[in-house]
C-alpha positions, -999 to 999 in steps of 0.1 A, spaced: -609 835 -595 -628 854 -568 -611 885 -576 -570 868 -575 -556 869 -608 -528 847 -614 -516 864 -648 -480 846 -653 -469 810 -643 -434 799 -647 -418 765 -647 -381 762 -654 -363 731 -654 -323 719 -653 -318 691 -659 -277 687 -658 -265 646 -656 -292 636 -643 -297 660 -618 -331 683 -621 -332 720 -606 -365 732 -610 -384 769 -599 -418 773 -599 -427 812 -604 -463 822 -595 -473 864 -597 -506 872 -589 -525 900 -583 -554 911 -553 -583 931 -584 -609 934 -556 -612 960 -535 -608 945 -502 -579 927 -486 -581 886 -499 -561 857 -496 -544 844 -525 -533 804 -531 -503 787 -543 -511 753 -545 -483 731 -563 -481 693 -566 -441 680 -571 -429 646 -573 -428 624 -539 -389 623 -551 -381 655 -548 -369 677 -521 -376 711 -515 -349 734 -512 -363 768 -511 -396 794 -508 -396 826 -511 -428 850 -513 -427 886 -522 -456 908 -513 -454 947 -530 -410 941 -531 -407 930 -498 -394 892 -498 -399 865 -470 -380 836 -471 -386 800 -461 -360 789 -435 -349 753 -433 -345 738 -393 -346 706 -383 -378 695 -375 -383 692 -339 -365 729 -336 -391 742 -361 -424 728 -339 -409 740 -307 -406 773 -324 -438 775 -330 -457 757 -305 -473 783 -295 -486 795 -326 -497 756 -330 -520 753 -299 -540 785 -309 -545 766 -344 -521 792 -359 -500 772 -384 -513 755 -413 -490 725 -422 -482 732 -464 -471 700 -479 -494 667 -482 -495 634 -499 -516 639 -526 -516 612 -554 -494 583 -565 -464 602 -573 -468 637 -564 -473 653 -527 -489 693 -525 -471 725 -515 -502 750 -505 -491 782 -490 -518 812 -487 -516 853 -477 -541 876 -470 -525 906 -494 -545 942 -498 -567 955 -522 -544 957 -558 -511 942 -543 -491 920 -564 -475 888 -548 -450 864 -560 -442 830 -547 -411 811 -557 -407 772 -550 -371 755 -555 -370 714 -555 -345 694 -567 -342 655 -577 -324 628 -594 -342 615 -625 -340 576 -619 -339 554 -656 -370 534 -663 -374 511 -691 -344 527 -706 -356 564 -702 -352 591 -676 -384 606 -666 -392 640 -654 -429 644 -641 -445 682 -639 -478 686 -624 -496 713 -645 -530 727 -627 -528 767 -626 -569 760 -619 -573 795 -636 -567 812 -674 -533 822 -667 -519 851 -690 -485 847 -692 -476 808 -689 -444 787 -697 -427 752 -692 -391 755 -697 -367 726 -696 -331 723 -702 -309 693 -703 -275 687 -705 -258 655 -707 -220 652 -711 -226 618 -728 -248 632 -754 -290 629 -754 -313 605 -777 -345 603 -779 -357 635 -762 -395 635 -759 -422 654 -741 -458 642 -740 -488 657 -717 -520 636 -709 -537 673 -712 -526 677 -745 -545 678 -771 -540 681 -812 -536 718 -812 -515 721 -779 -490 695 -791 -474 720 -823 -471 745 -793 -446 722 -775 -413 730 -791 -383 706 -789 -348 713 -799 -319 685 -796 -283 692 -798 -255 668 -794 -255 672 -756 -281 699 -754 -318 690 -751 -348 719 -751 -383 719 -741 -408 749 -746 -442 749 -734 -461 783 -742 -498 780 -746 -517 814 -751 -545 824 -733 -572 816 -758 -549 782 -764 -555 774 -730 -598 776 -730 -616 744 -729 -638 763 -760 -638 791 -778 -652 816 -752 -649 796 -719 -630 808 -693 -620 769 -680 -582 760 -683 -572 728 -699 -541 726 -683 -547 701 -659 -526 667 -657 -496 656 -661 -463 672 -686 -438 645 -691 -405 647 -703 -388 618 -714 -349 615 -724 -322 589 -725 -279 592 -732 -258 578 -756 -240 551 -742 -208 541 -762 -193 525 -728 -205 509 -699 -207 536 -675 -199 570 -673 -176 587 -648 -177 620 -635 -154 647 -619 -160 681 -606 -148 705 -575 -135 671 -555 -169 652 -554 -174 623 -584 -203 608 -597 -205 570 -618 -235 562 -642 -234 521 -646 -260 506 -671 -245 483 -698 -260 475 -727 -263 442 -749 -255 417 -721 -277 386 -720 -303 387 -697 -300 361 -669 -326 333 -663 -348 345 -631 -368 320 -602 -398 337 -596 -420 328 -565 -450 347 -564 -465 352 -526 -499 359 -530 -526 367 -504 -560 353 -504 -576 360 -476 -614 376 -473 -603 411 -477 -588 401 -513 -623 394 -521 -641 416 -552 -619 434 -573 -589 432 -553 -588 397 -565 -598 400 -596 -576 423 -605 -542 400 -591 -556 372 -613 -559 393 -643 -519 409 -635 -508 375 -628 -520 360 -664 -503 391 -684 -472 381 -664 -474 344 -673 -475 352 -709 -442 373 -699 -422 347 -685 -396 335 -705 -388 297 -714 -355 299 -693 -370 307 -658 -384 292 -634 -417 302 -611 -446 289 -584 -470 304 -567 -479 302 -527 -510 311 -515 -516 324 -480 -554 326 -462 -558 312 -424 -537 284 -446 -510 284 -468 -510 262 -500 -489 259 -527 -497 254 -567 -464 229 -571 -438 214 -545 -407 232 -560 -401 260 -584 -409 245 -621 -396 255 -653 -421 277 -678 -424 258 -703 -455 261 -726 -471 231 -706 -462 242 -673 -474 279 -682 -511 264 -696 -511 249 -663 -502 276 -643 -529 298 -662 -558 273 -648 -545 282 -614 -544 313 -617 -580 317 -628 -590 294 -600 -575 310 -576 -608 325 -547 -604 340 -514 -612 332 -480 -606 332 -437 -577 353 -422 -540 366 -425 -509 340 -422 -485 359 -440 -456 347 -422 -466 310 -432 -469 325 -468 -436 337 -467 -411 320 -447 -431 290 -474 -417 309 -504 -383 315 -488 -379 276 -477 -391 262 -514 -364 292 -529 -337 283 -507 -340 245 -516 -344 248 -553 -307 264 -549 -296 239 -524 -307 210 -550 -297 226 -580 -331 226 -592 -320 262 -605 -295 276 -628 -262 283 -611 -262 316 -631 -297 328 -626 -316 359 -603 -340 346 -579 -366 373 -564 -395 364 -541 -424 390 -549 -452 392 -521 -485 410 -527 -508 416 -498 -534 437 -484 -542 432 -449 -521 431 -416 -505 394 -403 -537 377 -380 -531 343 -383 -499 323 -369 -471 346 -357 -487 383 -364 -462 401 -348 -443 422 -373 -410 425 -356 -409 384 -352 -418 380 -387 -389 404 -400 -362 385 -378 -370 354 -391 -374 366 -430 -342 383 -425 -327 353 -408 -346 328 -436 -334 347 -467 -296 357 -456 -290 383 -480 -293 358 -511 -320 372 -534 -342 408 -532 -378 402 -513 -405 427 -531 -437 434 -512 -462 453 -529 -490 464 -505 -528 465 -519 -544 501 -510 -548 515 -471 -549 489 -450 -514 479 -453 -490 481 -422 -470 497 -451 -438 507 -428 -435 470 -420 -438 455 -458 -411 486 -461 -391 475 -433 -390 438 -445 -381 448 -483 -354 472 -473 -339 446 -450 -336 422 -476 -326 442 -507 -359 449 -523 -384 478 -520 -416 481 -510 -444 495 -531 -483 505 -528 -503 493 -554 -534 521 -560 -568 506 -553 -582 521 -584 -592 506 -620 -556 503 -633 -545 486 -601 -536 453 -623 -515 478 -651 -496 487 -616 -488 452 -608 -474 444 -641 -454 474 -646 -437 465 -611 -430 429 -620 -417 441 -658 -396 467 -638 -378 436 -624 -385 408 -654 -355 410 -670 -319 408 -647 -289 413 -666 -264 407 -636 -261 396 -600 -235 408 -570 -227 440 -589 -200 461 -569 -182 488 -578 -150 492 -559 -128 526 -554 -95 534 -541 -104 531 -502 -73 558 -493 -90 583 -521 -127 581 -510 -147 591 -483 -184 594 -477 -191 571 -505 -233 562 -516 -243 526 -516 -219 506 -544 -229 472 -540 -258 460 -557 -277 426 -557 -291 426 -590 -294 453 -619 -321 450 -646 -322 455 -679 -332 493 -686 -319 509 -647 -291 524 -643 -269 522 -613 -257 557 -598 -227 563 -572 -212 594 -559 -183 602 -536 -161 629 -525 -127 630 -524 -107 632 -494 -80 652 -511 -104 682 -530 -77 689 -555 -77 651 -569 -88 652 -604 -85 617 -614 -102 581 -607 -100 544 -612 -129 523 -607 -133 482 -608 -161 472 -615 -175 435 -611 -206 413 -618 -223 379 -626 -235 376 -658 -258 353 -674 -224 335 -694 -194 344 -674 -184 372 -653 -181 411 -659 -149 430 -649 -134 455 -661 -117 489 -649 -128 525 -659 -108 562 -660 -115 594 -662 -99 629 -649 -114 663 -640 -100 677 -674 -122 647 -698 -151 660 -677 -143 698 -683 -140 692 -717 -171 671 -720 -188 707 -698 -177 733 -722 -216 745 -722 -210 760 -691 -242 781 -688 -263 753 -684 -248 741 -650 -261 753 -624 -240 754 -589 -223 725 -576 -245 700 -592 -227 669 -587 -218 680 -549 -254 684 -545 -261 654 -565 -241 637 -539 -262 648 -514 -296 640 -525 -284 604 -527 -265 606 -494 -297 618 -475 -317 594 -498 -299 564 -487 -292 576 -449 -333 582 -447 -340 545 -465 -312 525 -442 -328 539 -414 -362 530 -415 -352 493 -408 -326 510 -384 -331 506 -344 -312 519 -312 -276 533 -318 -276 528 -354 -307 547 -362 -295 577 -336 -265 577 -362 -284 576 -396 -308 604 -385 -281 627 -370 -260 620 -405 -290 629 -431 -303 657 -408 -272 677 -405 -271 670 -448 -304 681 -449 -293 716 -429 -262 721 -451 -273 718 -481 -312 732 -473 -331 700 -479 -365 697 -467 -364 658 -459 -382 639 -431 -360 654 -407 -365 690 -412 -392 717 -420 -398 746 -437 -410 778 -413 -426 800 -440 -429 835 -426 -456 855 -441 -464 898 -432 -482 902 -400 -509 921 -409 -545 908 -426 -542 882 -400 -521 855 -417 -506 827 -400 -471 811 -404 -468 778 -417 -443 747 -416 -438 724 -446 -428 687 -440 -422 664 -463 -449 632 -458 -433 598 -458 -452 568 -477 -462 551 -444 -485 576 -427 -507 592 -456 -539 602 -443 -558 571 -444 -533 550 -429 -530 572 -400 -558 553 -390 -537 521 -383 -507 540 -367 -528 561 -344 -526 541 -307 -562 539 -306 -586 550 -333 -624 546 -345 -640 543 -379 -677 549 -384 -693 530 -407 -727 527 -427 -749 500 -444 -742 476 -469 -760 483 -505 -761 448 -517 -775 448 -557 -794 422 -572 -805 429 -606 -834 409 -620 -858 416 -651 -866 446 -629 -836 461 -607 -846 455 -570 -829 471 -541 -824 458 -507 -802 461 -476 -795 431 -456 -818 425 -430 -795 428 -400 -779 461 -417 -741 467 -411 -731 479 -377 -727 514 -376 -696 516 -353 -664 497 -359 -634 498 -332 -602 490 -345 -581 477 -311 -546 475 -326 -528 454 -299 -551 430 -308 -547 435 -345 -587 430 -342 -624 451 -340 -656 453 -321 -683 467 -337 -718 474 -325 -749 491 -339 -775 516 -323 -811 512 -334 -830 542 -324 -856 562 -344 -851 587 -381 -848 623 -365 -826 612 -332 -794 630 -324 -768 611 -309 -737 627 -289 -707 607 -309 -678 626 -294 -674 657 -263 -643 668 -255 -648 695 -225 -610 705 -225 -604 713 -262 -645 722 -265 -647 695 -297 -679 678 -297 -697 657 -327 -732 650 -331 -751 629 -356 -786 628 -371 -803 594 -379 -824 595 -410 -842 563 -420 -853 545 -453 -877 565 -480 -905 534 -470 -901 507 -445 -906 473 -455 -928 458 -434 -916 426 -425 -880 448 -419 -880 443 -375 -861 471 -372 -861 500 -395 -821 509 -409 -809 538 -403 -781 559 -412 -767 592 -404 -780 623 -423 -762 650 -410 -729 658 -388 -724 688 -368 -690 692 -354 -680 721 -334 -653 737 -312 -670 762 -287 -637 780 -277 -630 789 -312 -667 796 -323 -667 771 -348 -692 751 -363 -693 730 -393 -730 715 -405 -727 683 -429 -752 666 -450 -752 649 -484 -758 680 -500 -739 708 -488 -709 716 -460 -718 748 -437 -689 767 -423 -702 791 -392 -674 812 -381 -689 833 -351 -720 855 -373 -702 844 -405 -713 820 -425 -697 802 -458 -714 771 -474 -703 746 -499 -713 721 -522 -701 683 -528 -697 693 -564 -664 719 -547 -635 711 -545 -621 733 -515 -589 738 -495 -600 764 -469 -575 773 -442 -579 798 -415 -575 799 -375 -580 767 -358 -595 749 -391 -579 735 -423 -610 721 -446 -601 696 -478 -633 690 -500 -624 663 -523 -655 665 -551 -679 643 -542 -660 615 -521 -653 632 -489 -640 658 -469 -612 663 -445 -610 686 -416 -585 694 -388 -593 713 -358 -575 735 -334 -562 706 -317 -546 685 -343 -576 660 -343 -590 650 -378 -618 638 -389 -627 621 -427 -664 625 -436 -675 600 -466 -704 606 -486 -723 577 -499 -744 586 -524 -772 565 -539 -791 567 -570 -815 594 -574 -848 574 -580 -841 551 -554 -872 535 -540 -856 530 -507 -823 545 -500 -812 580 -494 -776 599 -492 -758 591 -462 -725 602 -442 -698 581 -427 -672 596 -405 -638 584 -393 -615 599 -365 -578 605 -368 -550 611 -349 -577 607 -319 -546 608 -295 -548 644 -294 -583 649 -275 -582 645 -240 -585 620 -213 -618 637 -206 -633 625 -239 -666 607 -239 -695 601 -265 -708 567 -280 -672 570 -301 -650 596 -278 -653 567 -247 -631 541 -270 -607 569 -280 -586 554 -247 -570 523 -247 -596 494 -245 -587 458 -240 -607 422 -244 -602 383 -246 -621 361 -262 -629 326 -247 -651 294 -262 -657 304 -294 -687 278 -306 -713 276 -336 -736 303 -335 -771 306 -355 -754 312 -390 -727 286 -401 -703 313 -409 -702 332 -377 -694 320 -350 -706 326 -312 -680 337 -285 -676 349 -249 -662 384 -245 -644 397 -212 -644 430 -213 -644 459 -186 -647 429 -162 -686 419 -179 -686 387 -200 -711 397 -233 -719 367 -260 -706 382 -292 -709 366 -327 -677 371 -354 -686 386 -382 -677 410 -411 -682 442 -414 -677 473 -439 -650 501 -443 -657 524 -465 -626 547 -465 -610 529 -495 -642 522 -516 -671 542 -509 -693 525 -531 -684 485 -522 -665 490 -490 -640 469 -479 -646 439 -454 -635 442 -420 -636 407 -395 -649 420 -360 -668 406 -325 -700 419 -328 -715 431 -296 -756 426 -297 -779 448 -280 -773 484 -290 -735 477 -278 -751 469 -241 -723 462 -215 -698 475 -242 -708 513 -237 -711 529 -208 -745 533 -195 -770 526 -221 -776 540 -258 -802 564 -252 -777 582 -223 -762 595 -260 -796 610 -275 -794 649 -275 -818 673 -282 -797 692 -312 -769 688 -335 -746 718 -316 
């Protein structure tokens, strides 16, 4: 591609107990005859961590070094503020984040890159899963998955499955299973990999899965190597316990559409899951809470039939009372116990789906965790599942992890009712309660978690240790639980030699696995107790997992990757950090201290015996203002002519400024008072780095200086070089940071060709607006600093469902009307509805000045 050939790809896997060491080997060459820059672009599971880079250029190697964090951005500041470093690892999908490094290498030199992560392979539905993103994006001459595994207890059911594959590729996927010894090989040839016959398109792209699972004659499984053990725990063949279920749902206006839609359709699967035994209700929480029965009731047929009607009844509407949702759920749980409603033996979970931040009764998220924590007292595992982006997801975290649960975001996409089930059959079927696993306190130090509230049917429970004395080589374990009959105890053994024995096939372990198996969970556990962590303890956590993370060259949270590349060609260093959940790119826009969203019209469809298109009359605002103190918005709109140009951002110290052309309807209606419009085209630039960047529905314009490089929305484009990094994500929307650190998301909206009205438009959103400068203004850049408003006699307005208000703000009082208005980062096509004070009058007395103080004569 463009004159790089990538001509041998190499994956290779092993896996040993568990544990998965995997290198990805990329050699490419520069055919052209001028100096270009070649790509490694790798997606790796969110589990993993890196643990080393390495790229050689014509036999000369550089290394990636591993520093903690802070260290690592002092370091290279400097390089920083000239727009020098590219950051290399990103969030990418559901389970994967991306590794991108790129050189500039000269005319017909060869480069190698070498990526080293490691992970523990975590039992699912009775199988351990190890997930390889293939995507070489090229025909790639020499290419080979490779995957060991080696399991002391023996392997069944090896498998290995690719959603790429088709008929043909899957005899090339060769599978060998001894005893203890499992083999994958994936070798496709070069006309093997062609979409056709004489294309020169890859199919390799998706997802290689390799499935596994042990034999398991006992128990558990115990573990002993060079002073550091490791304990396996899932049982098999116990009876599963009877389960109280209270579903937390939320139903408030942002639910509406398909969000809804698709909870109703998860919850009916799971009613026709429920077993006979348990017991289950359902809370629903808008502005109000209500509840579908007074206690937790038993599923039996009748109750179930019932519980369907609910379920299909169940609409949205008004605001956010989370807390009265949940601290309901926790009250009705804690009294069915209380009461004896319940079985004595049984696992009771609260499960809480939401997609919105707390607006209604207590909002704030700390006083809402204290009194959860406080409410539920350890008893039973709170699970909050937040819907798509506009989560507070390191609170839902917080709250789960604080209470024995987890946290987990559920994809706003087609399958995002699949994703609810599979989360609630992860947890459907509890064998035992109060699990702990006990060893000799004067033997052991630095032990993982070993107490455990419940374990499900198809998990696995891991702990690791080391031993205080290196040379001891033998251990005794108790182990204790609550079953569904009576209760589970027994002791276990084992000694270095049983383990030895069971590792005669030494050549496939690799290192001190289980030392570093230890490690991975240390730092995994260290990085999860901290999040709900504050003060002292959290100073402890972090200063434990870092210095882990250095020891055993980790790159976690607390440390990055400085990858040094040759100096000349002008390349840049770069820093890889691994992204946390929390702070992906879109929710950046809730955690920023101040940040703006640009919106566009609503596209309402009506279809009659002839479609018919319209807009509604008033036309979304343009401009929504998220104000997170308040947890609240303004929005405002500007109507001013097709073909104006209106200054939406100027920053003089970092020479950023962002312009936007209106472009109107194909026809105007003419009863229509005011015409809509929407913006056409974006020109962003930065005048001390001589950039500029042109958008519009149908192409992206880079202008470097005299140079000049354009793309289409049919590209999909990672372009990094000084001062810019530019993402095109095919036909949705593009991302670009600037010199600064700012970033900006620009959405296309496209419409259907033969429209009679509507053309292509652009929305744009700010991020991480915090780095411009005080001296930012523009009809956005003036609300990049802290604004602040109250709100005083709210009253009926003209329309029954918005209500009039008085708005103090910058010391004017402005009549506003509540409202609802439309984010489009999540769904560009229906958008997402956002509550917010509209401010009438082309956003008079909000803005400075007036609106046509904004109109400029060009886009730079």
């Amino acid at each position: 591609v463009n004159g790089i050939e990538i001509y041998s790809m190499k994956i290779d896997s092993k896996v040993t107990s568990r544990f998965a060491h995997n290198v990805i080997t990329s050699r490419a060459v520069n055919r052209g005859n001028a100096h270009k820059e070649v790509f490694f672009d790798v997606e790796l599971p969110k589990t993993a961590f890196i643990t080393n880079f390495s790229m050689t250029i014509d036999g000369v190697t550089y290394p990636g070094t591993i520093k903690e964090k802070e260290v690592a951005k002092k370091q290279y500041e400097k390089a920083v503020s000239k727009g020098q470093t590219a950051g290399l690892v990103k969030a990418s999908g559901r389970k994967t984040e991306k590794f991108t490094v790129s050189v500039n290498v000269a005319a017909a030199s060869k480069v190698t890159f070498e990526l080293t992560y490691e992970e523990l392979l975590k039992r699912h539905f009775g199988k351990y899963e190890m997930f390889i993103k293939v995507k070489p994006k090229q025909l790639v001459k020499d290419f080979e998955i490779d995957v060991d595994i080696f399991e002391p207890q023996g392997i069944t059911e090896l498998e290995a499955e690719g959603t790429f594959i088709t008929n043909d590729l899957q005899n090339i996927i060769k599978k060998t299973l001894s005893e203890k010894k499992g083999h994958i090989s994936f070798k496709p040839s070069l006309d093997q990999q062609r979409t056709c016959a004489n294309c020169s398109q890859s199919v390799l792209d998706g997802d290689f899965i390799v499935r596994y699972d042990v034999k398991r004659t006992t128990p558990d499984n115990l573990q002993i190597v060079n002073g550091y053990f490791v304990h396996f725990f899932a049982p098999t063949n116990l009876p599963m316990l009877p389960k109280n279920v209270v579903f937390v749902i939320d139903v408030s206006g942002s639910m509406s559409g398909r969000e809804i839609e698709q909870t109703r359709e998860a919850l009916l699967k799971i009613l026709d899951d429920i077993k006979e035994d348990d017991f289950f209700n359902f809370i629903l929480f808008a502005s109000e809470v209500h509840t579908w029965k007074e206690t937790l009731i038993k599923a039996t047929p009748e109750n179930l039939d019932e519980a369907r009607k609910f379920v299909r009844g169940i609409h949205t509407r008004d605001a956010t009372n989370l807390h009265g949702g949940l601290m309901r759920g926790i009250d009705m749980l804690n009294a069915a116990h209380e009461r004896n409603l319940v079985p004595k033996r049984s696992a009771s979970i609260i499960i809480m789906l939401t997609d919105g931040q707390p607006n209604v009764g207590i909002s704030n998220t700390q006083d809402i965790q204290a009194h959860v924590k406080k409410a539920i007292e350890g008893k039973y595992p709170l699970y909050n599942l937040g819907f798509g982006y506009g989560v507070d997801y390191s609170f839902l975290e917080k709250m789960a992890l604080e209470n024995k649960g987890v946290a987990r975001r559920i994809y706003p996409d087609s399958d995002a009712a699949l994703q609810l089930q599979g989360f609630y059959d992860e947890v459907s079927n509890p064998m035992l309660t109060d699990v702990e696993l006990n060893y000799p306190e004067n033997e052991i130090s630095d032990l993982t978690k070993n107490i455990f509230k419940h374990f499900y049917d198809g998990s696995e429970i891991v702990v690791a240790g080391r031993f205080i004395d290196n040379n001891q080589n033998s251990l005794t374990v108790d182990v204790r639980g609550e079953g569904a009959n009576d209760v589970l105890s027994y002791t276990t053994q084992q000694d270095a030699e049983q383990t030895a024995k069971a590792f005669q096939e030494q050549q496939y372990i690799f290192g001190d696995y289980i030392e570093r198996l230890w490690a991975y969970l240390t730092i995994e556990q260290l990085l999860e107790k901290r999040i709900a962590a504050t003060g002292e303890e959290k100073e402890n956590l972090t200063a434990e997992a870092l210095d882990l993370s250095l020891k055993y060259k980790f790159v976690t949270p607390l440390t990055s990757m400085v990858v040094t590349k040759p100096e000349d060609y002008d390349n840049q260093d770069g820093i890889a950090d691994k992204p946390t959940e929390g702070t992906d790119i879109f929710t950046v826009f809730f955690l920023t201290f101040f940040s703006i969203l640009f919106a566009a019209p609503q596209l309402s469809y009506q279809y009659v015996s002839q479609p018919t298109w319209y807009t509604s009359v008033d036309g979304d605002p343009h401009f929504i203002i998220s104000v997170p103190q308040k947890e609240d918005a303004i929005c405002f709109n500007i109507n001013e002519n097709p073909g104006a140009v209106l200054n939406l951002i100027n920053d003089p110290i970092t020479g950023i400024t962002v312009n936007g052309e209106l472009i109107g309807d194909k026809t105007t209606s003419n009863d229509a008072k005011i015409q809509n419009t929407y913006f056409g085209k974006l020109g962003i630039a930065n005048k001390h780095l001589d950039l500029k960047l042109t958008v519009t529905p149908e192409k992206i314009t880079v202008q470097n200086g005299n140079e000049k490089t354009s793309f289409t929305w049919l590209d999909s484009v990672t372009l990094q070089q000084e001062g810019l990094t530019l993402i095109i994500n095919r036909k949705k929307n593009l991302v670009l940071s600037m010199g600064s650190g700012v970033s900006f998301v620009i959405v296309l909206h496209q419409v259907w060709k033969k429209h009679p009205l509507h053309q292509d438009f652009l929305g744009l959103y700010t991020l991480e607006s915090d780095k411009l400068s005080e001296q930012t203004h523009g009809l956005l850049g003036q609300f990049f600093h802290p604004i602040d408003f109250s709100i005083l006699e709210i009253h009926p307005g003209s329309d029954p469902k918005k209500p009039d208000a008085t708005m103090i703000v910058k010391n004017k009082e402005l009549t506003v009307t509540r409202g609802w208005q439309k984010d489009y980062r999540r769904d560009p096509k229906h958008g997402i509805d956002i509550p917010c004070w509209f401010v009438h009058n082309n956003g008079a007395g909000l803005i400075d000045g007036v609106h046509t103080d904004y109109i400029v004569s060009s886009l730079f």
